[in-house]
MARDRENBA-730731 format. One record per residue: residue number from 1; x, y, z of N, C-alpha, C, O in turn. Coordinates in steps of 0.2 Angstrom, whole numbers, plus 2048, in hexadecimal, padded with zeros to 3 digits. Example, Ala and Ser with C-alpha at 12.3 -4.5 7.8 and 13.67 -1.06 7.14 Angstrom:
<atoms>
+------+-----+-----+-----+-----+-----+-----+-----+-----+-----+-----+-----+-----+
! ropa !  nx !  ny !  nz ! cax ! cay ! caz !  cx !  cy !  cz !  ox !  oy !  oz !
+------+-----+-----+-----+-----+-----+-----+-----+-----+-----+-----+-----+-----+
!    1 ! 842 ! 7E4 ! 827 ! 83E ! 7EA ! 827 ! 842 ! 7F0 ! 827 ! 847 ! 7EF ! 82A !
!    2 ! 840 ! 7F5 ! 823 ! 844 ! 7FB ! 824 ! 840 ! 800 ! 827 ! 843 ! 806 ! 828 !
+------+-----+-----+-----+-----+-----+-----+-----+-----+-----+-----+-----+-----+
</atoms>
This chain:
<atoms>
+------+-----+-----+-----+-----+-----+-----+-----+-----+-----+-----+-----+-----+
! ropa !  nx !  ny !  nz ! cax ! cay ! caz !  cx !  cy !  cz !  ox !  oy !  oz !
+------+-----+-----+-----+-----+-----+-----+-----+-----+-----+-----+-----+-----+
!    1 ! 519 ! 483 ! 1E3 ! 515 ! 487 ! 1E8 ! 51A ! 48A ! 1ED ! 51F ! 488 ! 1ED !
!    2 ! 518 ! 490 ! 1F1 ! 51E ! 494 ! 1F1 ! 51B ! 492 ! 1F9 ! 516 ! 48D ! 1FA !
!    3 ! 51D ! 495 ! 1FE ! 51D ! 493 ! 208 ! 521 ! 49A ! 209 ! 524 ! 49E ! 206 !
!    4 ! 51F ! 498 ! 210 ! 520 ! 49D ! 215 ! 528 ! 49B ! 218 ! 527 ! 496 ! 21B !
!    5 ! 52D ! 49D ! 219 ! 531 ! 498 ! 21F ! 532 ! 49C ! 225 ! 531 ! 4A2 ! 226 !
!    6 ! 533 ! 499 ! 229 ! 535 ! 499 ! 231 ! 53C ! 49E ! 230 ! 540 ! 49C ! 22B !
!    7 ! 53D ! 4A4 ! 233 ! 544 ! 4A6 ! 235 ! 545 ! 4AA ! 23E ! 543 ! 4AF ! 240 !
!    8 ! 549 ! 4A5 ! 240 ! 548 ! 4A9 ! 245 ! 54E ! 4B1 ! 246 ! 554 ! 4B1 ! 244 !
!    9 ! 54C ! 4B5 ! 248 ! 54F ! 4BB ! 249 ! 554 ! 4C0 ! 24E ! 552 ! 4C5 ! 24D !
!   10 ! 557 ! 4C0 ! 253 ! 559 ! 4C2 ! 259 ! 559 ! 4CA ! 257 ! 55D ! 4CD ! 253 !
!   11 ! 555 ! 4CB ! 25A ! 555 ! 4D3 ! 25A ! 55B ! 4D8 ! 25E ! 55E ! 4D5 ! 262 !
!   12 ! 55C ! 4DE ! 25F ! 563 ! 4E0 ! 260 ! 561 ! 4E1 ! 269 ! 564 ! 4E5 ! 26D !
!   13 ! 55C ! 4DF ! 26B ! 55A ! 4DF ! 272 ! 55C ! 4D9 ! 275 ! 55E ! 4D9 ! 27B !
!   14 ! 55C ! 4D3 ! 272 ! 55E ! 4CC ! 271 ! 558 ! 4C9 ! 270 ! 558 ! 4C3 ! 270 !
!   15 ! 552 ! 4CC ! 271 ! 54B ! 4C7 ! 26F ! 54C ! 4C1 ! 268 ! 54D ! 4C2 ! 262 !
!   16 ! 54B ! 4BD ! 26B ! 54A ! 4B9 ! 262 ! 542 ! 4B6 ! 260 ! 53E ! 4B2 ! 263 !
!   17 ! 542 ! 4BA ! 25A ! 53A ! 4BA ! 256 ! 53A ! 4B3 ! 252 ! 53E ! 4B1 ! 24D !
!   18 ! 535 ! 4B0 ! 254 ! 535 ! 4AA ! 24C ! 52F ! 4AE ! 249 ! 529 ! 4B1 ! 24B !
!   19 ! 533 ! 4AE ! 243 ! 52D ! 4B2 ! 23F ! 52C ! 4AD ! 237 ! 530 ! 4A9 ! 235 !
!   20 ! 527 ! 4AF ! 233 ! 525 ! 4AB ! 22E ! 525 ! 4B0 ! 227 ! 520 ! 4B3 ! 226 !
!   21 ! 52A ! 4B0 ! 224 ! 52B ! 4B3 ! 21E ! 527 ! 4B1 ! 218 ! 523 ! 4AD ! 21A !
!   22 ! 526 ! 4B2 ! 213 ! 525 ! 4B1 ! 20B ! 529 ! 4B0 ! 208 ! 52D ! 4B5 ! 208 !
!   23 ! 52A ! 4AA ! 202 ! 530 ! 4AA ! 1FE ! 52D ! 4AD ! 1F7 ! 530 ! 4AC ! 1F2 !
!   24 ! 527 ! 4AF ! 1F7 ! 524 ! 4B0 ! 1F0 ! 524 ! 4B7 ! 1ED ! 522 ! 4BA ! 1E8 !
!   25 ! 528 ! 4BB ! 1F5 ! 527 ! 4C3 ! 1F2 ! 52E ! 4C6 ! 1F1 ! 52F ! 4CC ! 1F3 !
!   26 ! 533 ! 4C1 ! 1EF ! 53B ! 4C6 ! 1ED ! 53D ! 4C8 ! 1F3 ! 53E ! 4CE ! 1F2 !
!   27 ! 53D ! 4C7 ! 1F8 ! 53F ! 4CC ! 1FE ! 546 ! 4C6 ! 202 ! 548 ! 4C1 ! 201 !
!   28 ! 548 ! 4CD ! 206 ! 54F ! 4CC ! 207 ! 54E ! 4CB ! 210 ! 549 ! 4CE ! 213 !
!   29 ! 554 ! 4C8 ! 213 ! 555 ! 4C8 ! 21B ! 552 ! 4CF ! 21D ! 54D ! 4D0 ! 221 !
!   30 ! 555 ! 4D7 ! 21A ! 553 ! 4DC ! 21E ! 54E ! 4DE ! 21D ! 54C ! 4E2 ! 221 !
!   31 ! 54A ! 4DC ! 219 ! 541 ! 4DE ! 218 ! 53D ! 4DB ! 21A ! 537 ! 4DD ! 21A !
!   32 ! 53E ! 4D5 ! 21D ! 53A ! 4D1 ! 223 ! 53B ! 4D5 ! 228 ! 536 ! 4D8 ! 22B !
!   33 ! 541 ! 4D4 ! 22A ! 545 ! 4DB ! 232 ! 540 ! 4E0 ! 231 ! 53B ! 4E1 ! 234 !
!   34 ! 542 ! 4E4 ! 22C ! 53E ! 4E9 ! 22D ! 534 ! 4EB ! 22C ! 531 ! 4EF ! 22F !
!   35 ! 532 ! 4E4 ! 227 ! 52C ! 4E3 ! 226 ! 52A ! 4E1 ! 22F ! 525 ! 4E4 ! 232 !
!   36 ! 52D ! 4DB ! 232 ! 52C ! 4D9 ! 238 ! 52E ! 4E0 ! 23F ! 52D ! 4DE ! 244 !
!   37 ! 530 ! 4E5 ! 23E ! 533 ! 4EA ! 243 ! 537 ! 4E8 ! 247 ! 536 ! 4E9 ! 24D !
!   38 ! 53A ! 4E5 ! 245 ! 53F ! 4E2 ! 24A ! 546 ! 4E5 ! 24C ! 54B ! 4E3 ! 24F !
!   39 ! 545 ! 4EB ! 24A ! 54B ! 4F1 ! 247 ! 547 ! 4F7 ! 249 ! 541 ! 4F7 ! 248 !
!   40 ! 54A ! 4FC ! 24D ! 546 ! 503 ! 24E ! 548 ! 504 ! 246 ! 54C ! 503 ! 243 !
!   41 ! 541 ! 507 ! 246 ! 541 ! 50C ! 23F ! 549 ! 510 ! 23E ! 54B ! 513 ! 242 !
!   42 ! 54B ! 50F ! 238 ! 550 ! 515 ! 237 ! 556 ! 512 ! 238 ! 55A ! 516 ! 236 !
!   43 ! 558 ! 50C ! 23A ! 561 ! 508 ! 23D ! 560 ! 504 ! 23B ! 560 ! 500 ! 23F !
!   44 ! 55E ! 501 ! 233 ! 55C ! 4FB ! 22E ! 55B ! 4FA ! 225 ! 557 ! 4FB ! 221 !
!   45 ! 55F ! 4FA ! 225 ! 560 ! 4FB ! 21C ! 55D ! 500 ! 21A ! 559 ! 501 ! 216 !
!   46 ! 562 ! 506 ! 21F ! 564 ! 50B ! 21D ! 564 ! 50E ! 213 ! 560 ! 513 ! 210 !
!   47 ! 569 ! 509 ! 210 ! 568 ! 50B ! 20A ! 564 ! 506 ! 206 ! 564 ! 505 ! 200 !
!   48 ! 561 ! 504 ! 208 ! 558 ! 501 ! 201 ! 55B ! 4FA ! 200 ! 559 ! 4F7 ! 1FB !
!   49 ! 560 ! 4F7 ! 205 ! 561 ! 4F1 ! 202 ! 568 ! 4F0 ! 1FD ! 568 ! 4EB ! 1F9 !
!   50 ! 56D ! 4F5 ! 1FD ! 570 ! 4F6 ! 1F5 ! 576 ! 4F3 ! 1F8 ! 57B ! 4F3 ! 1F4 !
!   51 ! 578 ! 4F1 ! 1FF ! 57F ! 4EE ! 201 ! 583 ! 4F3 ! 203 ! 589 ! 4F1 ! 205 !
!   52 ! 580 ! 4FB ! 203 ! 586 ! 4FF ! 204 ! 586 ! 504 ! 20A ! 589 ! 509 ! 20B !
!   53 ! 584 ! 501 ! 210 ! 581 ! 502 ! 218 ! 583 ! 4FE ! 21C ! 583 ! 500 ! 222 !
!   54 ! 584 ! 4F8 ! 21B ! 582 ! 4F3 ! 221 ! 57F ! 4F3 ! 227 ! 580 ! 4EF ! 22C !
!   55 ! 57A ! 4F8 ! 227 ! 576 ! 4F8 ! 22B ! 572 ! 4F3 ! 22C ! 56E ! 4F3 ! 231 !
!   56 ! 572 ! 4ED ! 228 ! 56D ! 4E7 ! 22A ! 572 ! 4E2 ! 22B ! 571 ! 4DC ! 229 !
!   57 ! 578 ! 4E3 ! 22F ! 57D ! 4DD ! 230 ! 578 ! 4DA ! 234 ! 573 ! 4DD ! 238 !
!   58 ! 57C ! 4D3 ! 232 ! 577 ! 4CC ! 237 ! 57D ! 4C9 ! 239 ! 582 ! 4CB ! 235 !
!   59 ! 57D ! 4C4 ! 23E ! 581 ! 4BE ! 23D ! 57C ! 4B9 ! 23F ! 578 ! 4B8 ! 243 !
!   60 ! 580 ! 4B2 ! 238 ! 57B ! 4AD ! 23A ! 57C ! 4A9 ! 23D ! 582 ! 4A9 ! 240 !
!   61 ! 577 ! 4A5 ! 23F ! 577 ! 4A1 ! 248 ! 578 ! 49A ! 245 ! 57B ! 496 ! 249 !
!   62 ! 577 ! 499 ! 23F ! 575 ! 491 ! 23E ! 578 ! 491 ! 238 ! 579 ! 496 ! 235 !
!   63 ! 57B ! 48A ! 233 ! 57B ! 488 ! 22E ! 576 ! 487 ! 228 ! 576 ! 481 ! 225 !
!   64 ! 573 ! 48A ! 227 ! 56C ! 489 ! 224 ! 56E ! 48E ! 21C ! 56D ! 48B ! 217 !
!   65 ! 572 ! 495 ! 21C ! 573 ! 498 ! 218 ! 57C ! 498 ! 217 ! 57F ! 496 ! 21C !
!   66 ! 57D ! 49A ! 213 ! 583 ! 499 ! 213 ! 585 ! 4A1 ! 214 ! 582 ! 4A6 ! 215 !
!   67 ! 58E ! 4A0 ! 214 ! 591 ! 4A6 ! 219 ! 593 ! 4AA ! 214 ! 593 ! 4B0 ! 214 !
!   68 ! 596 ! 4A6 ! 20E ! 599 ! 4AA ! 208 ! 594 ! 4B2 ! 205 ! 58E ! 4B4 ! 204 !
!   69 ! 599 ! 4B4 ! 205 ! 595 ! 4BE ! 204 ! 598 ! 4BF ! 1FE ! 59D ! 4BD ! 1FD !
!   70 ! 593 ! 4C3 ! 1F8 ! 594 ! 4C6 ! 1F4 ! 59A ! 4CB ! 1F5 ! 59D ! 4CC ! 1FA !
!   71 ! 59D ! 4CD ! 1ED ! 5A3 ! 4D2 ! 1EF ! 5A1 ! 4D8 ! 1F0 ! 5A6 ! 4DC ! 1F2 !
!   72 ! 59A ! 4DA ! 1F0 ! 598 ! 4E2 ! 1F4 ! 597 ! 4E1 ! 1F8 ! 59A ! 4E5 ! 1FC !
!   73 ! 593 ! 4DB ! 1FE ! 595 ! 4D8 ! 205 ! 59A ! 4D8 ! 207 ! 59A ! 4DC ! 20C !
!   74 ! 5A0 ! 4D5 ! 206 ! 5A3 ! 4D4 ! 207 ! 5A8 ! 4DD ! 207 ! 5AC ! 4DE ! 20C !
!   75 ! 5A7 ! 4E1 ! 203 ! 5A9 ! 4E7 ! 203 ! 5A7 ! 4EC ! 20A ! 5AB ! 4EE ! 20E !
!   76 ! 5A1 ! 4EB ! 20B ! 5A0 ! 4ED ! 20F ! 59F ! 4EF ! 216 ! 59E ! 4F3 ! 219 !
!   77 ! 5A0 ! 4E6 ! 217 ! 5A1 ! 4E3 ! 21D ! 5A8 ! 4E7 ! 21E ! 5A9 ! 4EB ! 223 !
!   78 ! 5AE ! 4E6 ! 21A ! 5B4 ! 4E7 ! 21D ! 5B4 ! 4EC ! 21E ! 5BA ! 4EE ! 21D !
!   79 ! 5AE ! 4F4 ! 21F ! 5AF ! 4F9 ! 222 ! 5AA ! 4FA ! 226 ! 5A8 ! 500 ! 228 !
!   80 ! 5A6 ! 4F4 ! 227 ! 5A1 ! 4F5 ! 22E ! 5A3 ! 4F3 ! 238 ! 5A8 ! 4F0 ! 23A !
!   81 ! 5A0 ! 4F5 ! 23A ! 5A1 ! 4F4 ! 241 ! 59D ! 4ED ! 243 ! 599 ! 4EB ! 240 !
!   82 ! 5A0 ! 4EB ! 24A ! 59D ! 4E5 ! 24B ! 59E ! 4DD ! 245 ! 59A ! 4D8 ! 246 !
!   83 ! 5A3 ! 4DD ! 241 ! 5A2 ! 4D7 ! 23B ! 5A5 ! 4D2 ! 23E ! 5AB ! 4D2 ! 241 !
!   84 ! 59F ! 4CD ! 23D ! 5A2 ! 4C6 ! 23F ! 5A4 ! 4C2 ! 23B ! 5A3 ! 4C4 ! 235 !
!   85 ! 5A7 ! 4BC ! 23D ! 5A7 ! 4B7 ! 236 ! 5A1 ! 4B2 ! 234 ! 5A1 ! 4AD ! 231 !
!   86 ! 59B ! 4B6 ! 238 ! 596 ! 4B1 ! 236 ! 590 ! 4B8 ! 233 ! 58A ! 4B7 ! 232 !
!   87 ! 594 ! 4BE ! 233 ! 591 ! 4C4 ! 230 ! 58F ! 4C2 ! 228 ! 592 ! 4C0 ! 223 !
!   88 ! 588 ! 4C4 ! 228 ! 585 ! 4C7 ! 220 ! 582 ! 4CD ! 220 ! 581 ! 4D0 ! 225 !
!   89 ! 580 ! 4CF ! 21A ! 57B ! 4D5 ! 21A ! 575 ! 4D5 ! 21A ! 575 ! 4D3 ! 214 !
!   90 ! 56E ! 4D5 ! 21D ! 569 ! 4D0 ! 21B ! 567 ! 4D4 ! 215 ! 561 ! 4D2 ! 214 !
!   91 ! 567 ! 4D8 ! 212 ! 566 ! 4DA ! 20B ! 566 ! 4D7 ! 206 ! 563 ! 4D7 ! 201 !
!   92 ! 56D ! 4D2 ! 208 ! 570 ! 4CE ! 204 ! 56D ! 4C6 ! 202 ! 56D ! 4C2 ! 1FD !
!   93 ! 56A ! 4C5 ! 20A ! 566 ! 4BD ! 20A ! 560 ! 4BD ! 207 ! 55B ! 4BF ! 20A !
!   94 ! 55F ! 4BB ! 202 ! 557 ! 4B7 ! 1FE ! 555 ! 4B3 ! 205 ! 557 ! 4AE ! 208 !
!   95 ! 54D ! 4B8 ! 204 ! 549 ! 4B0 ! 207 ! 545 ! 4AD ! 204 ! 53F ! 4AE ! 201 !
!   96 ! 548 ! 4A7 ! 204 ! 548 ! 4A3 ! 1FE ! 546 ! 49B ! 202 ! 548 ! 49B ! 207 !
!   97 ! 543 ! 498 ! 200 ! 541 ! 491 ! 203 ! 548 ! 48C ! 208 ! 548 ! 489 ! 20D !
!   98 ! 550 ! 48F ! 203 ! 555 ! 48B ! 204 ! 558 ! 490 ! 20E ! 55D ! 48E ! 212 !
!   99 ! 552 ! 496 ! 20F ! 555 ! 497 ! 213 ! 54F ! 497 ! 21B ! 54E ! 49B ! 220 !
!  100 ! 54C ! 491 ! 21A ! 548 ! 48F ! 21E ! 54C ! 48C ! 225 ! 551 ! 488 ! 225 !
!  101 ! 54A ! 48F ! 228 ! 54D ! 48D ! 230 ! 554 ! 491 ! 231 ! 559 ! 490 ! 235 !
!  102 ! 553 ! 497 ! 22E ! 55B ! 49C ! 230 ! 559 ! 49F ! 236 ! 553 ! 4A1 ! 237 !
!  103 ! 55F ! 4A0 ! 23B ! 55F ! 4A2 ! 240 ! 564 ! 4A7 ! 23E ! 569 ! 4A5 ! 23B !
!  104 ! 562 ! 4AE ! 241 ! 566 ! 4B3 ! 241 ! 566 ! 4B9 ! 246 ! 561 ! 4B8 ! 249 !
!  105 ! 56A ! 4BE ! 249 ! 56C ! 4C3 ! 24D ! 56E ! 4C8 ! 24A ! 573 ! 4C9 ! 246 !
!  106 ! 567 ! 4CD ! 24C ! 568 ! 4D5 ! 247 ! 572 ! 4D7 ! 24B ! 574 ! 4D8 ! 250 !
!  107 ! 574 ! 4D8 ! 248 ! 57B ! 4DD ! 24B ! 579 ! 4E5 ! 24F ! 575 ! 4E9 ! 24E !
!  108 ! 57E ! 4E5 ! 253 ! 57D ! 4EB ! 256 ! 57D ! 4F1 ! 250 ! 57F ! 4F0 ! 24A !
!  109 ! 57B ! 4F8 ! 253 ! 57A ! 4FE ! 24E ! 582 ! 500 ! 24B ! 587 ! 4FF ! 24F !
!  110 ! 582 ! 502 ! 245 ! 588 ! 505 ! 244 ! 58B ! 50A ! 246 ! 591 ! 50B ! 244 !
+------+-----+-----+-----+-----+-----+-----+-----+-----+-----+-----+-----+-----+
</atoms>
């Protein structure tokens, strides 16, 4: 049986949204953001999710997901602005049951 999880989200205002996802529809960290508006239209997964924008950098607040980045994350973090060492691309984060209770912080614009 599939659930909804809890993610809370700091918006780039610094608001933080708890908001309540689905793990039953394939959807990633920035299609919530952008499903949820939590991004002005247009400064959010600029390319469809493909890794090749980082326009959905986040940094995680909590231990809930792990930090380890695919090698196209990881490519393109090291030509983005703003990267932390707690930097991901939320294109990249499945929301998935394993990622109930993540805290995260949209990154400023590129």
């Amino acid at each position: 049986m599939t659930q909804d999880i809890t993610i809370k989200i700091t918006d780039r205002e610094g608001i933080t949204h708890e908001i309540q996802a689905p793990t039953d529809m394939n959807l990633n960290v920035m299609e919530v953001i952008r499903m949820y508006e939590l991004a002005e239209e247009g400064t959010i997964g600029i390319c469809g999710g493909m890794a090749l924008c980082a326009s959905c950098q986040c940094y995680v607040l909590n231990d809930v997901i792990s930090l380890e980045r695919n090698p196209d994350e990881e490519a393109m973090l090291s030509e983005a602005y703003h990267v932390k060492e707690n930097s991901r691309l939320g294109c990249q984060i499945p929301v998935t049951e394993d990622a109930n209770g993540l805290a995260i912080e949209i990154a400023p614009e590129q």
